[in-house]
C-alpha positions as CSV (number, residue, x, y, z in Angstrom):
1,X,0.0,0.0,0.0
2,X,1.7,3.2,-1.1
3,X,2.1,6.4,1.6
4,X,2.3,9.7,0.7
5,X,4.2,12.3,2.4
6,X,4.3,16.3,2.8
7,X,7.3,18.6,3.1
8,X,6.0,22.0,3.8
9,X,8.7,24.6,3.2
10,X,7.8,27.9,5.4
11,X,10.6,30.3,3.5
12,X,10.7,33.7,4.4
13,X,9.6,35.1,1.0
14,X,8.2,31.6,-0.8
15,X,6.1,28.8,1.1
16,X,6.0,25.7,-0.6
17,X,4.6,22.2,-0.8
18,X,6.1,18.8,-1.9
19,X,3.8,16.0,-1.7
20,X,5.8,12.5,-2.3
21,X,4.0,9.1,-2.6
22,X,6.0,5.9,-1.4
23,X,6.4,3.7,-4.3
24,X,8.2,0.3,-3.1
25,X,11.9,1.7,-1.1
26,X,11.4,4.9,-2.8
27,X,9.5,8.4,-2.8
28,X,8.5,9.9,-5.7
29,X,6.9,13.6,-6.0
30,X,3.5,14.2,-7.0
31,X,2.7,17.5,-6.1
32,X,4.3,20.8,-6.2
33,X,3.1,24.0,-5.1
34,X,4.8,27.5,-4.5
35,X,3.6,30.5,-3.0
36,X,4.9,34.1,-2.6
37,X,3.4,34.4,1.0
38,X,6.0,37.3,1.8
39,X,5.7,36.2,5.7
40,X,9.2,38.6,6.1
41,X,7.9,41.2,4.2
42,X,7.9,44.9,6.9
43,X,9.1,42.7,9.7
44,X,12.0,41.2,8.9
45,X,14.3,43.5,10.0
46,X,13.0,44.2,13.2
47,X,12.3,40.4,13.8
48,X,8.8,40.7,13.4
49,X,6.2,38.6,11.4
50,X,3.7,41.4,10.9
51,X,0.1,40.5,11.2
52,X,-0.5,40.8,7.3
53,X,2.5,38.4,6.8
54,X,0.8,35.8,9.6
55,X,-2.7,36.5,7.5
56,X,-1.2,35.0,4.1
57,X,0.7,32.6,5.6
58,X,-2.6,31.1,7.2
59,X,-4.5,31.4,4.0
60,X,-1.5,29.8,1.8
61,X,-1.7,26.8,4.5
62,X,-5.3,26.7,4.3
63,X,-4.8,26.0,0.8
64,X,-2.0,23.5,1.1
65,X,-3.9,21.5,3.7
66,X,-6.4,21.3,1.4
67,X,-4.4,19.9,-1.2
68,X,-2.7,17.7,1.1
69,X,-6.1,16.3,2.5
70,X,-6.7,15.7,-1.6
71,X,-3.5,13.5,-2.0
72,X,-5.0,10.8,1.1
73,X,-1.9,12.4,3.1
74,X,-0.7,10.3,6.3
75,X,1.8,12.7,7.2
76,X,3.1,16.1,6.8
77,X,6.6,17.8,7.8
78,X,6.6,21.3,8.2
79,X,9.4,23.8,8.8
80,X,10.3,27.5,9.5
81,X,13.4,28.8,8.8
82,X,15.2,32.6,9.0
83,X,11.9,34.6,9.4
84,X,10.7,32.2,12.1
85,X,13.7,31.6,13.2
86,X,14.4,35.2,14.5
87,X,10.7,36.2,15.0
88,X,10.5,37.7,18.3
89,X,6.7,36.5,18.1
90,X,7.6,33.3,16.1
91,X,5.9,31.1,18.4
92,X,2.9,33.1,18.6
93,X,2.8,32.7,15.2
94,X,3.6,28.7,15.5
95,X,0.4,28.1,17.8
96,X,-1.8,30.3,15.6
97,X,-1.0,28.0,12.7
98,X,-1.5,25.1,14.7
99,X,-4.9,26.7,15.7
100,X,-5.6,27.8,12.4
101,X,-4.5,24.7,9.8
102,X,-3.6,21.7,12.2
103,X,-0.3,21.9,11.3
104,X,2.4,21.3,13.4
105,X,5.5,23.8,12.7
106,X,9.3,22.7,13.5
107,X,11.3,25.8,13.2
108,X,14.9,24.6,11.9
109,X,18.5,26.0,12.8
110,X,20.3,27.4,10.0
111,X,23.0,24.6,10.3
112,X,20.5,22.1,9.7
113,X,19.0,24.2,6.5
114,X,22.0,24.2,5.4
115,X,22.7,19.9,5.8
116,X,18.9,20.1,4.0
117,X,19.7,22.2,0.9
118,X,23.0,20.0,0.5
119,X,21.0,16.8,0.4
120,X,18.6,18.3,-2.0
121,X,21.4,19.5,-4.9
122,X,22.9,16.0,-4.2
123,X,19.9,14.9,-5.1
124,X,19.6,16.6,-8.2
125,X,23.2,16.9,-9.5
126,X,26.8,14.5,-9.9
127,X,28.7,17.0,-7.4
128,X,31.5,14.4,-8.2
129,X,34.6,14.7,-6.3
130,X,35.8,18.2,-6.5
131,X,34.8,20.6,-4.1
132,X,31.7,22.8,-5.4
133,X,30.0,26.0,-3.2
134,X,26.6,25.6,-3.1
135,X,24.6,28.8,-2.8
136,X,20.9,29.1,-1.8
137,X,19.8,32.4,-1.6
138,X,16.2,33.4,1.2
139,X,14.5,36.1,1.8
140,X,15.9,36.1,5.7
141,X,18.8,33.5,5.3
142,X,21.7,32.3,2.8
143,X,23.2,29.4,3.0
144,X,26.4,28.4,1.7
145,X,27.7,24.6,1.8
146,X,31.0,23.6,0.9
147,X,31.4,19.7,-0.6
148,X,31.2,17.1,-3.1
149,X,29.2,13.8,-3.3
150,X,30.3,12.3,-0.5
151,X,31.5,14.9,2.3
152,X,30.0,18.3,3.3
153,X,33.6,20.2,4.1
154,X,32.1,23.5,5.5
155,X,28.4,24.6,6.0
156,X,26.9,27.8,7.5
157,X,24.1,29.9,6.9
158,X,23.9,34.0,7.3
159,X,20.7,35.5,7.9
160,X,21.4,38.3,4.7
161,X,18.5,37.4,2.9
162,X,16.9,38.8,0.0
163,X,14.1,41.0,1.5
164,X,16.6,41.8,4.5
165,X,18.7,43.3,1.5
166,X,16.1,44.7,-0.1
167,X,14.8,46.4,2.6
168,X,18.0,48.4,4.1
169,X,19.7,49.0,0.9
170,X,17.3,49.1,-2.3
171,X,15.8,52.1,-1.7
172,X,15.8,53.5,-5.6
173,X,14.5,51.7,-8.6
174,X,16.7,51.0,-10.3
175,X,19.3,50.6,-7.9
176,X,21.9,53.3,-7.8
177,X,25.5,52.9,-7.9
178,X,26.1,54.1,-4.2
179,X,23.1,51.4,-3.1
180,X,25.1,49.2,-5.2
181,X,28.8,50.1,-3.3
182,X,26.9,49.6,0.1
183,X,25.6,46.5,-0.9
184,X,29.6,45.1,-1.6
185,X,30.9,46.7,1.8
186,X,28.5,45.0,3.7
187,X,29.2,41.5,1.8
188,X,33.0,42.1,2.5
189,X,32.4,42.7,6.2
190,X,29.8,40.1,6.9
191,X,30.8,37.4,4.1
192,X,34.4,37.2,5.9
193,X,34.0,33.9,7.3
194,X,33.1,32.5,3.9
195,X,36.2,34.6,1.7
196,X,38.5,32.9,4.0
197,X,37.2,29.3,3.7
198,X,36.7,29.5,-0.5
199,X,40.3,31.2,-0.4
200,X,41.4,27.9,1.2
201,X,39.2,24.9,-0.1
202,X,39.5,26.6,-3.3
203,X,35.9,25.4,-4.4
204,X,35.8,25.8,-8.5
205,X,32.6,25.6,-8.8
206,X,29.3,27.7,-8.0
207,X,25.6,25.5,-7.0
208,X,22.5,27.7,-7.2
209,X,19.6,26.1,-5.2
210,X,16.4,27.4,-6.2
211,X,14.6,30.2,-5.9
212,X,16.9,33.3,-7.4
213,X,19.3,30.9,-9.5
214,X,15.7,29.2,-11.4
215,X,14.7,32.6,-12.5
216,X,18.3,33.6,-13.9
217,X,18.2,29.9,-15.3
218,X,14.6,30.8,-17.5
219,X,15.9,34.2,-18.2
220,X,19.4,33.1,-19.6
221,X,17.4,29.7,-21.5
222,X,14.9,32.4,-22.8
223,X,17.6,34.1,-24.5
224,X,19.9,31.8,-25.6
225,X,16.7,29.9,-27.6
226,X,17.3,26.7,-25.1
227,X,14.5,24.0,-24.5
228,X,14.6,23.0,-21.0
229,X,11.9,20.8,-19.2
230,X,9.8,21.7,-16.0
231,X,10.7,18.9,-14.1
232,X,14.8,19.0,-14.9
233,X,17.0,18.4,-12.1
234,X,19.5,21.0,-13.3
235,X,19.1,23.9,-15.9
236,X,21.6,25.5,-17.3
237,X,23.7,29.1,-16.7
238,X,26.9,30.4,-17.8
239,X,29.4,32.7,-15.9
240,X,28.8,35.0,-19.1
241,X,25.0,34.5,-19.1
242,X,24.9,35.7,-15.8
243,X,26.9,39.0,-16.1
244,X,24.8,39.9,-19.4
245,X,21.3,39.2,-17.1
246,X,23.4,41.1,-14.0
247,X,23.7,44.2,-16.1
248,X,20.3,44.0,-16.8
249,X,19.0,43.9,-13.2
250,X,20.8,46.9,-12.0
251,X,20.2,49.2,-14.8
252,X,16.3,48.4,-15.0
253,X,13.6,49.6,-12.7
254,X,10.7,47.1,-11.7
255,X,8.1,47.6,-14.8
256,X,11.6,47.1,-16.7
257,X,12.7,44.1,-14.9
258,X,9.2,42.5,-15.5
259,X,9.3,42.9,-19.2
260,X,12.4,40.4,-19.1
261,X,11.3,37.2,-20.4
262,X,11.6,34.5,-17.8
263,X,11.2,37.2,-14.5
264,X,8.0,36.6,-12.7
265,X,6.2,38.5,-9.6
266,X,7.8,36.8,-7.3
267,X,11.2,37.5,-7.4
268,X,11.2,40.9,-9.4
269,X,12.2,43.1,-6.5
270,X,14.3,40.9,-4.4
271,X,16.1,39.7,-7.4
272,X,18.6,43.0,-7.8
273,X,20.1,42.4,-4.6
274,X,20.5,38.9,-5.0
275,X,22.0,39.5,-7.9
276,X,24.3,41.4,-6.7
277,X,25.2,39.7,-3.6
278,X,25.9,36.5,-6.6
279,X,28.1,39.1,-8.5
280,X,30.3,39.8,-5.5
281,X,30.7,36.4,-4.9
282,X,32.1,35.8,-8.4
283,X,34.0,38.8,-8.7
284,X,35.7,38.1,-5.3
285,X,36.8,34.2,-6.0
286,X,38.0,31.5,-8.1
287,X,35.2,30.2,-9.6
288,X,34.9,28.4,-13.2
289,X,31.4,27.5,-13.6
290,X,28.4,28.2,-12.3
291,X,25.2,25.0,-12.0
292,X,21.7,25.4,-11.3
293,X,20.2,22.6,-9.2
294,X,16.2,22.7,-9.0
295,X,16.5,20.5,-5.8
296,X,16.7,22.8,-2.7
297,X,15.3,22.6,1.1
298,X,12.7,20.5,0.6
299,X,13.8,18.0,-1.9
300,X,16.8,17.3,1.0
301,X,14.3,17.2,3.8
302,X,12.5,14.3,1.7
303,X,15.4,12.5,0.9
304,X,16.7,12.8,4.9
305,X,13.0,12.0,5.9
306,X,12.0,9.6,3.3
307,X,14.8,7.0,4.4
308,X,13.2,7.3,7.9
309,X,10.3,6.6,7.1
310,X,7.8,3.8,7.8
């Protein structure tokens, strides 16, 4: 008798829903869902979920309960991360889900995001044996994860997400050049830790998980005239693709941005500073390549959970 399984993703900007059916020793996906529920959005900062934020989160979960119910589900696994993680009312906002939707909220560290997201782009690509950075960029949180197929070297996660960015330092549209300087300072002050460990594991290669690195993958395939598939494990990006789509971001304002085939709603404002944080990052270190996985958080939380379960 098959099971089915739900991994409920409760990202600061993006909630979403992974529904997996047991087939034999294996899971395999059935539903996906994604929705721009914001929950950071005016509080992040002052680690806050505002009451709008808590007000779509209940009515996205409403929905995904919904769906779940749908799919016969046994079980569901649901986790916070950087928003609720830091919320100085996070587990207010916990037991009004619970109240709300019946579902039960475990709010994970970033370490543990981070062990996640790694299992999710194993899932997805050959790391092989040289070292690789993965990269997965939040609205509250990045994470970045140092290893191959077999070994996680270095992990950690810095709560400089998107709409933390976008909030202290995009105030213009488009950005300005000064927004744009400020932005860099405060990646060489706060992104020290991770300088010194690339200078010294000398990863060549750059993983993007998700979110930022899908859109910049449909933008770049848009324009280059390339066919890729919904349900690829890993779409493709080049170091020059990026740059071109880079340039783009920062010289464009939002209506601009939109126009861009392959940007949609939800990542047009907090891609710019994204962008740029990924710019830094490439300008500042040794890297060769760049790879898109599709597989983040919650593909890695089924593959942890899925071997666990019964």
């Amino acid at each position: 008798m098959n099971t089915s399984l739900a991994i409920i993703d409760l990202g600061t900007n993006t909630f979403h829903l992974l529904i997996a059916e047991k087939q034999g020793d294996s899971f395999h996906i059935i539903h996906r869902d994604r929705q721009a529920v914001k929950i950071g959005k005016g509080g992040i900062n002052r680690d806050m979920i505002t009451d709008d934020g808590l007000a779509r989160a209940l009515k996205t979960l409403k929905d995904f309960k919904q769906k779940i119910n749908s799919a016969g589900m046994a079980q569901i696994f649901a986790f916070g991360t950087s928003a609720l993680r830091n919320a100085k009312n996070g587990s207010a906002v916990i037991q009004e889900i619970k109240k709300e939707t019946g579902i039960e909220v475990t709010v994970i560290s970033g370490d543990q995001e981070a062990e996640f997201i790694c299992f999710g782009v194993r899932a997805a690509l050959n790391l092989g044996e040289e070292k690789s950075l993965i990269m997965d960029i939040g609205g509250g949180s990045v994470e970045f994860i140092i290893a191959n197929d077999t070994t996680i070297f270095w992990k950690r996660s810095f709560e400089i997400g998107a709409q933390r960015l976008l909030e202290l330092f995009h105030k213009n549209d488009p950005i300005t050049e000064n927004e744009i300087s400020l932005l860099n300072e405060y990646f060489s002050e706060v992104l020290k830790p991770l300088m010194e460990i690339i200078n010294q594991l000398q990863p060549k290669t750059l993983v993007g998980s998700s979110g930022t690195f899908d859109t910049l993958s449909d933008i770049f395939c848009l324009e280059e005239n390339i066919i890729r598939n919904d349900d690829d494990r890993e779409t493709p990006l080049t170091l020059e693709g990026f740059q071109k789509i880079h340039l783009q971001l920062v010289t464009k304002n939002r209506l601009q941005r939109m126009a861009i085939p392959g940007m949609i709603e939800m990542r047009v404002d907090m891609i710019v500073v994204a962008s740029c944080m990924i710019d830094y990052l490439l300008k500042n270190s040794p890297f060769k390549r760049i790879r898109v996985s599709t597989y983040a958080l919650k593909e890695g939380a089924l593959a942890y959970l899925g071997k666990q379960f019964n």
